[in-house]
DOMI-784833 format. One record per atom (N, C-alpha, C): x, y, z. Coordinates in steps of 0.001 Angstrom, whole numbers, plus 524288, in hexadecimal, padded with zeros to 5 digits. Layout:
N
XYZ;...
//
This chain:
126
B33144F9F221CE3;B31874FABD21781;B2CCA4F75021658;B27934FAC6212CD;B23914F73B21323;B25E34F5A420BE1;B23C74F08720CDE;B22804ECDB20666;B1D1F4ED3220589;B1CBB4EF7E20155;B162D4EEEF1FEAA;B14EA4E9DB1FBCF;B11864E63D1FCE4;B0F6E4E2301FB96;B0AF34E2F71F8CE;B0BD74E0681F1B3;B07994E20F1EF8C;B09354DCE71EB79;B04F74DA841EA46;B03504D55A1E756;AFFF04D6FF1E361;B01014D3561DFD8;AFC8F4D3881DACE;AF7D84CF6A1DA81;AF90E4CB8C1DF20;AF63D4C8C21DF81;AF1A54C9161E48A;AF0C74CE251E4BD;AEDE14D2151E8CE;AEBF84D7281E635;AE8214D87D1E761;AE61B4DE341E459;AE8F24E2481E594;AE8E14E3FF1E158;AEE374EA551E030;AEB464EDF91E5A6;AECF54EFA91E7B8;AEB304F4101E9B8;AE8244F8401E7C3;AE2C54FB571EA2C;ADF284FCFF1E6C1;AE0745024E1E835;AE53D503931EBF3;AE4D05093F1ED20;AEBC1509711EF80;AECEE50DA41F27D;AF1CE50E931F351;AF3AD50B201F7A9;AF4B95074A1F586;AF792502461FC07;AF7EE4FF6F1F988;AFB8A4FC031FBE2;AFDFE4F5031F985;AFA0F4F0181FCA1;AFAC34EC361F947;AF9064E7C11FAFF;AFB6E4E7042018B;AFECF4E6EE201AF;B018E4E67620826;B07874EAAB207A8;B084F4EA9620C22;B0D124EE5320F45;B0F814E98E211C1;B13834E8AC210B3;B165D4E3D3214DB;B1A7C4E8B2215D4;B1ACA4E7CD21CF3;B203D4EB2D220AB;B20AE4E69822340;B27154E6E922395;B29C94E1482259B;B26AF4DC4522422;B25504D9E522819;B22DA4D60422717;B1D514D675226F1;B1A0B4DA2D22795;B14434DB38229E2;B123B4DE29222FD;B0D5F4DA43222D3;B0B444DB2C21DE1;B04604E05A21FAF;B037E4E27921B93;B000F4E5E621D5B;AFD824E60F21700;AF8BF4E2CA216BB;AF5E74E2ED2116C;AF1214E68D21225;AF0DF4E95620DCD;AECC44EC2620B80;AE7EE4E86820CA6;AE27F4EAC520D86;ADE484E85E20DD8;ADC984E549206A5;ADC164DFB020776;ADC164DCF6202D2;AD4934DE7620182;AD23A4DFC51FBE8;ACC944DE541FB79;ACCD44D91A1F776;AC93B4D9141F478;AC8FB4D3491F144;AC9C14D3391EBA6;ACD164D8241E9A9;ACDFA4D9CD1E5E3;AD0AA4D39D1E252;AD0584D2B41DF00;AD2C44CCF01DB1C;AD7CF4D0F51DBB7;ADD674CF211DAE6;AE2DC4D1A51D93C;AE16B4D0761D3F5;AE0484CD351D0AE;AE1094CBBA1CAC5;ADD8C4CF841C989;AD8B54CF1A1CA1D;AD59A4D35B1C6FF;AD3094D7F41C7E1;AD42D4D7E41CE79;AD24A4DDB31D051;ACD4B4DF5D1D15B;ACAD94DBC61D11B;AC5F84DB071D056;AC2BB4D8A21D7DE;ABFA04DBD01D9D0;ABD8B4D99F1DE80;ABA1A4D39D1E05E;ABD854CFC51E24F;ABBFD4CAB31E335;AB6514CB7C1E84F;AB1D34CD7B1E5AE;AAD544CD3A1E9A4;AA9B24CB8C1E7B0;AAA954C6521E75A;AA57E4C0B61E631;AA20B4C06F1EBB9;AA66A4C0071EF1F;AA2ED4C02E1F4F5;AA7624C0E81F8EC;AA6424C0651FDC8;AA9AC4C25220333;AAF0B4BFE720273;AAC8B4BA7B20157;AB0704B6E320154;AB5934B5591FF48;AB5154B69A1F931;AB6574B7701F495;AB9494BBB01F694;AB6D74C00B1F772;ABA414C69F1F89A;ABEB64C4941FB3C;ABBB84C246201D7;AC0944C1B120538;AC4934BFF7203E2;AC4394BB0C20045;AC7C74B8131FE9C;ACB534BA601FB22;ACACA4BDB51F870;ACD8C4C0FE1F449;AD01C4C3E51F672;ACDE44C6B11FBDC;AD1674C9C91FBB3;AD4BC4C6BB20111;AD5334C301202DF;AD8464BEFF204FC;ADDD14BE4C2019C;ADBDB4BCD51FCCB;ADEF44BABF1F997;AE33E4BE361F705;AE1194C4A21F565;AE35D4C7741F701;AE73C4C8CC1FB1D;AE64D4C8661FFF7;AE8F94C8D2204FF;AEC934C5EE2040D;AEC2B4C047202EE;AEF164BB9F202D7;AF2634BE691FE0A;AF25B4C0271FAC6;AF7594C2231F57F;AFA184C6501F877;AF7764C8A31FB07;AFBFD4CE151FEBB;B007E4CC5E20093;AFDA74C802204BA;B018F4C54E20854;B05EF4C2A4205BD;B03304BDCB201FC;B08254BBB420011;B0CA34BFE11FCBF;B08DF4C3771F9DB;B0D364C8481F906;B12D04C96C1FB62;B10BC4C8C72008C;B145B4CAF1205AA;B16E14C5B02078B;B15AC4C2092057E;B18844BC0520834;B141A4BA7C20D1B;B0F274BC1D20C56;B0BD64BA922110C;B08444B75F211FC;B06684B5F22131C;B02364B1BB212B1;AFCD64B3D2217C6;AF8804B2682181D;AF5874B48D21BF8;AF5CC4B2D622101;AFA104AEA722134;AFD214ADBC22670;AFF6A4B131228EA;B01604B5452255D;B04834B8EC22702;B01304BE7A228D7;AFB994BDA422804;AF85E4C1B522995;AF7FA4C20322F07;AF8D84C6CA23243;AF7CF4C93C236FF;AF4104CB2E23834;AF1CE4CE22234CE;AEB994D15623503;AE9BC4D0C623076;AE32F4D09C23087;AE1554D2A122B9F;ADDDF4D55822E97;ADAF34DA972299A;AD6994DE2F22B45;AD3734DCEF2255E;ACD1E4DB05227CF;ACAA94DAB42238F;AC56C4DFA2222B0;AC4444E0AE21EE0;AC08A4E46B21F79;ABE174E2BB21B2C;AB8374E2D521C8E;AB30B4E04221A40;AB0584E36021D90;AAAFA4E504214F3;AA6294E6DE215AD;AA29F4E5BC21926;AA0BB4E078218F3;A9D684DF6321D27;A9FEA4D9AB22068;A9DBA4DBC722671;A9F8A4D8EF22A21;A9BD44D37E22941;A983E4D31222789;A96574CE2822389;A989E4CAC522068;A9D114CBF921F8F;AA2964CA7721AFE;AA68B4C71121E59;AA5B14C845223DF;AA9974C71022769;AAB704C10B225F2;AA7204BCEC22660;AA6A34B6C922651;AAA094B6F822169;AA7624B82821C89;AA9B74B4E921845;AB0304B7882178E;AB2414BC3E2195E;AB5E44BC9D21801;AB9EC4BAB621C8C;AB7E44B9A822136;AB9EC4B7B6225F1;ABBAD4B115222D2;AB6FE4AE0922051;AB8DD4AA2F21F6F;ABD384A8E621BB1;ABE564AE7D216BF;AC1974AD2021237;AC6944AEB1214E6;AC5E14B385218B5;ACB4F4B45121A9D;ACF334AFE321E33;ACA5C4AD3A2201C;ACC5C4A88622380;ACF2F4A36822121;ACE274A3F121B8F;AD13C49F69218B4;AD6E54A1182174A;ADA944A71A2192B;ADE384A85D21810;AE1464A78B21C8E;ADFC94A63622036;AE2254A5DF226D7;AE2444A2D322808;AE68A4A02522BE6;AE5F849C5B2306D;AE23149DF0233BB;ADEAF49D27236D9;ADC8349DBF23CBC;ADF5849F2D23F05;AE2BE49B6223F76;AE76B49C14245EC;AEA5B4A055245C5;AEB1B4A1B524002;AEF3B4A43723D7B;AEDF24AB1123D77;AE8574AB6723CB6;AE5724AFCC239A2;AE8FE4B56523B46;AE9544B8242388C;AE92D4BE5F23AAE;AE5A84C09423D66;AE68F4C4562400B;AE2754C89724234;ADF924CB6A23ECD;ADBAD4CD3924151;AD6854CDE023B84;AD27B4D25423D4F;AD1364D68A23B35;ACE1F4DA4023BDA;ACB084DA3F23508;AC7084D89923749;AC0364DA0923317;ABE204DE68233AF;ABBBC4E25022F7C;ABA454E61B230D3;AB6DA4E77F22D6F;AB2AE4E8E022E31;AAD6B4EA3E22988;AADAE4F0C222856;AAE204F13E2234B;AAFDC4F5B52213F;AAA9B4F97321DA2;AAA4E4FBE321D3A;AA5964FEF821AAC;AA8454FD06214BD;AAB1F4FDCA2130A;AAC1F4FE0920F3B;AB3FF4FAA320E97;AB3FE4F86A20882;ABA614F6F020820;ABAD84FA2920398;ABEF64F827200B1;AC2334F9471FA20;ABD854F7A41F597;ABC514F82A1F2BC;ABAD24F7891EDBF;AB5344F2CA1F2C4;AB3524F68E1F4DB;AAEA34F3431F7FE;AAD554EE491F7EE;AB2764EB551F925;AB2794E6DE1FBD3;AB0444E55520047;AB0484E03E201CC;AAEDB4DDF420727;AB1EB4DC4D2096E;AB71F4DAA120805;ABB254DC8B20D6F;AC1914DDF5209DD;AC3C24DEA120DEC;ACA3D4DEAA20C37;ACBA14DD3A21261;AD13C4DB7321205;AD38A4D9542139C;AD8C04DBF2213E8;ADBB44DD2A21988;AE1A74DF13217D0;AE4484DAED21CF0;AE88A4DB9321D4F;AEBE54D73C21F1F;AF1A54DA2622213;AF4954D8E0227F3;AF9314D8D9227D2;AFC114D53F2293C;AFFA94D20E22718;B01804CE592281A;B07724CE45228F1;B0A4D4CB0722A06;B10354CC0622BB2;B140F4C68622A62;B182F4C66A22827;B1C324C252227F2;B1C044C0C522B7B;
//
């Protein structure tokens, strides 16, 4: 039986899917962009700023689910330009151990959601 995982302290979903799917123990989140949850409104001051938002995002899914980004197994990131790589490489790196990190696929996309510069989705496990 899947549990649908959906927080208010994470952006509503903009189309037909939940914030995450948790089966058994294995979490499976929707790709996060940098949407604010409070006002809905797109956090794109700069790369940095974005990444971080929608980090922070990620980070409300998980604890949703009892998770923390310790508990992340994979992430898949997708960003406009492969120029973006550095600064969002560095905001994502303040959510991880090193030793610890998940497995990780980057991918430069023609296009995201509401034409962002990246999103972020996640699967992680108890």
């Amino acid at each position: 039986m899947k549990k649908i995982i959906n927080t208010s302290n994470a952006p509503a979903p903009i189309g037909p899917y939940n914030q995450a799917v948790l089966k058994g123990n294995m979490l499976y989140t929707s790709g996060q962009i940098a949407l604010h949850p409070e006002t809905g409104k797109l956090v794109l001051d700069d790369i940095k700023t974005e990444t971080e938002q929608v980090m922070e995002n990620m980070k409300a899914v998980l604890a949703e689910a009892g998770m923390t980004f310790e508990n992340v197994l994979k992430t898949s990131i997708f960003i406009s330009d492969m120029k973006n790589f550095g600064p969002i490489n560095e905001i994502y790196a303040r959510y991880f151990n090193e030793a610890t990190a998940p497995a990780r696929e980057t991918v430069e996309v023609a296009n995201l959601p509401k034409y962002v510069n990246v999103e972020i989705s996640m699967i992680a496990s108890l």
